[in-house]
C-alpha positions in Angstrom: -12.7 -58.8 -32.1 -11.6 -57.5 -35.5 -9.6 -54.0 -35.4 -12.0 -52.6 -37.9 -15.3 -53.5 -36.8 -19.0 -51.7 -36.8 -20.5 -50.4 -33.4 -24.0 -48.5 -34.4 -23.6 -44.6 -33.3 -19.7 -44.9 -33.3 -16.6 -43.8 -35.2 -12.9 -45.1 -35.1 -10.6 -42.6 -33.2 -6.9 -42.2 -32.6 -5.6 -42.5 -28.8 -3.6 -39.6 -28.3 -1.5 -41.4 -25.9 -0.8 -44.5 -26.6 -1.7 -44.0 -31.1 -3.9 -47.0 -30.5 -7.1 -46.8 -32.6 -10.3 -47.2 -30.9 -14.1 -46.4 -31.2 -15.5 -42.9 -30.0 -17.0 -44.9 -27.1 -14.0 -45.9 -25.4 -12.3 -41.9 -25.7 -12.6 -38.9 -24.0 -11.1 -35.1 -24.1 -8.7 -34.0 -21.7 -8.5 -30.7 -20.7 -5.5 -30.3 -22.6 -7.6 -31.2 -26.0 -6.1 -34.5 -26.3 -8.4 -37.5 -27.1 -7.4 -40.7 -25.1 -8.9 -44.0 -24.2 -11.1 -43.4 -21.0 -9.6 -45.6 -18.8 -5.9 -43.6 -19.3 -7.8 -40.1 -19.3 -6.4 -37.9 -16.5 -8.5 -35.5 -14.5 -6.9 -31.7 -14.2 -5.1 -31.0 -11.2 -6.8 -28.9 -8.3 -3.7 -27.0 -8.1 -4.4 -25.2 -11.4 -7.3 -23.5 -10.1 -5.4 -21.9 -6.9 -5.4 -18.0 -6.9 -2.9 -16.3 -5.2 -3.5 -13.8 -3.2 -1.7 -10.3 -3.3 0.6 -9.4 -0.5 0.3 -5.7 1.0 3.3 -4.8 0.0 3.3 -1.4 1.7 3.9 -0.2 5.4 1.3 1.1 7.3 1.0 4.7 9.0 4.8 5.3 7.6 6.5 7.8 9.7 9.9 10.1 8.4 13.6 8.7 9.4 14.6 10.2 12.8 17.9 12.5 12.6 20.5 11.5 15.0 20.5 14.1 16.8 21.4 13.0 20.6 20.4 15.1 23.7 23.4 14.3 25.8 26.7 16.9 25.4 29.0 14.9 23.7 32.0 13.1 26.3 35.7 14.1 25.5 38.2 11.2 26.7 40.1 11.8 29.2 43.1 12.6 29.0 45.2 11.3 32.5 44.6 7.8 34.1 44.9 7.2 37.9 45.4 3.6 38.6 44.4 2.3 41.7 45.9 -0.6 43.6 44.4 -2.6 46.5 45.4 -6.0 48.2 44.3 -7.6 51.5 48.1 -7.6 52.7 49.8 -4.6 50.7 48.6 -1.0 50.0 52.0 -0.3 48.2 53.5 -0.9 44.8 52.5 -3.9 42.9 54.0 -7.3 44.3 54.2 -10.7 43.2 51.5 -11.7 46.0 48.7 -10.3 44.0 45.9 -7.7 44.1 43.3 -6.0 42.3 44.1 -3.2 39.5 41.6 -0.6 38.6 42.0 1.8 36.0 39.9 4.3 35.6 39.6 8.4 34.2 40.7 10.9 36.2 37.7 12.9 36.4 36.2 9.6 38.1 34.6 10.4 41.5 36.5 7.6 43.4 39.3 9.6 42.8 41.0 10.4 46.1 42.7 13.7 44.8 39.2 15.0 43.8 37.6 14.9 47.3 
């Protein structure tokens, strides 16, 4: 069929698209305004119709910042040491054979002296 031809009802239209010319017929409007042939014309997406929704962006039942203010008396460090030596075969001085070293304040309550 000839380019320019005569179709009763019908006009001769610029694709958009492609620039092809073709009757009113064979077109249709996008959503964006543009006039394409119908078999390249494009639906719009679902995704431009999605409403966000608005976060609550606030606390609930807020309450003030607690002061640090603690209830226990505050703890000096102490200021002597006792160390404590005890082995299975020596209760004297350190030896090479080994034992078990505890270090603790003096003001503890294993402390011999204190009893």
């Amino acid at each position: 069929m000839a380019r320019n031809y005569y179709k009763k009802g019908q006009f001769n239209r610029i694709d958009d698209r492609s620039g092809f010319k073709k009757k009113s017929g064979q077109t249709s409007e996008e959503w964006t305004g543009m006039i394409v042939a119908t078999e390249s014309w494009e639906p719009r997406n679902a995704q431009d119709f999605v409403r966000g929704i608005p976060d609550k962006m606030w606390v609930e039942k807020p309450r003030p910042e607690g002061t640090d203010d603690y209830s226990l008396a505050p703890v000096a460090p102490p200021t002597s040491w006792l160390i404590y030596f005890q082995s299975q075969t020596n209760t004297g001085p350190i030896t090479a054979n080994g034992g078990l070293i505890i270090v603790v304040p003096a003001s503890n309550p294993l402390d011999p002296s204190a009893g």
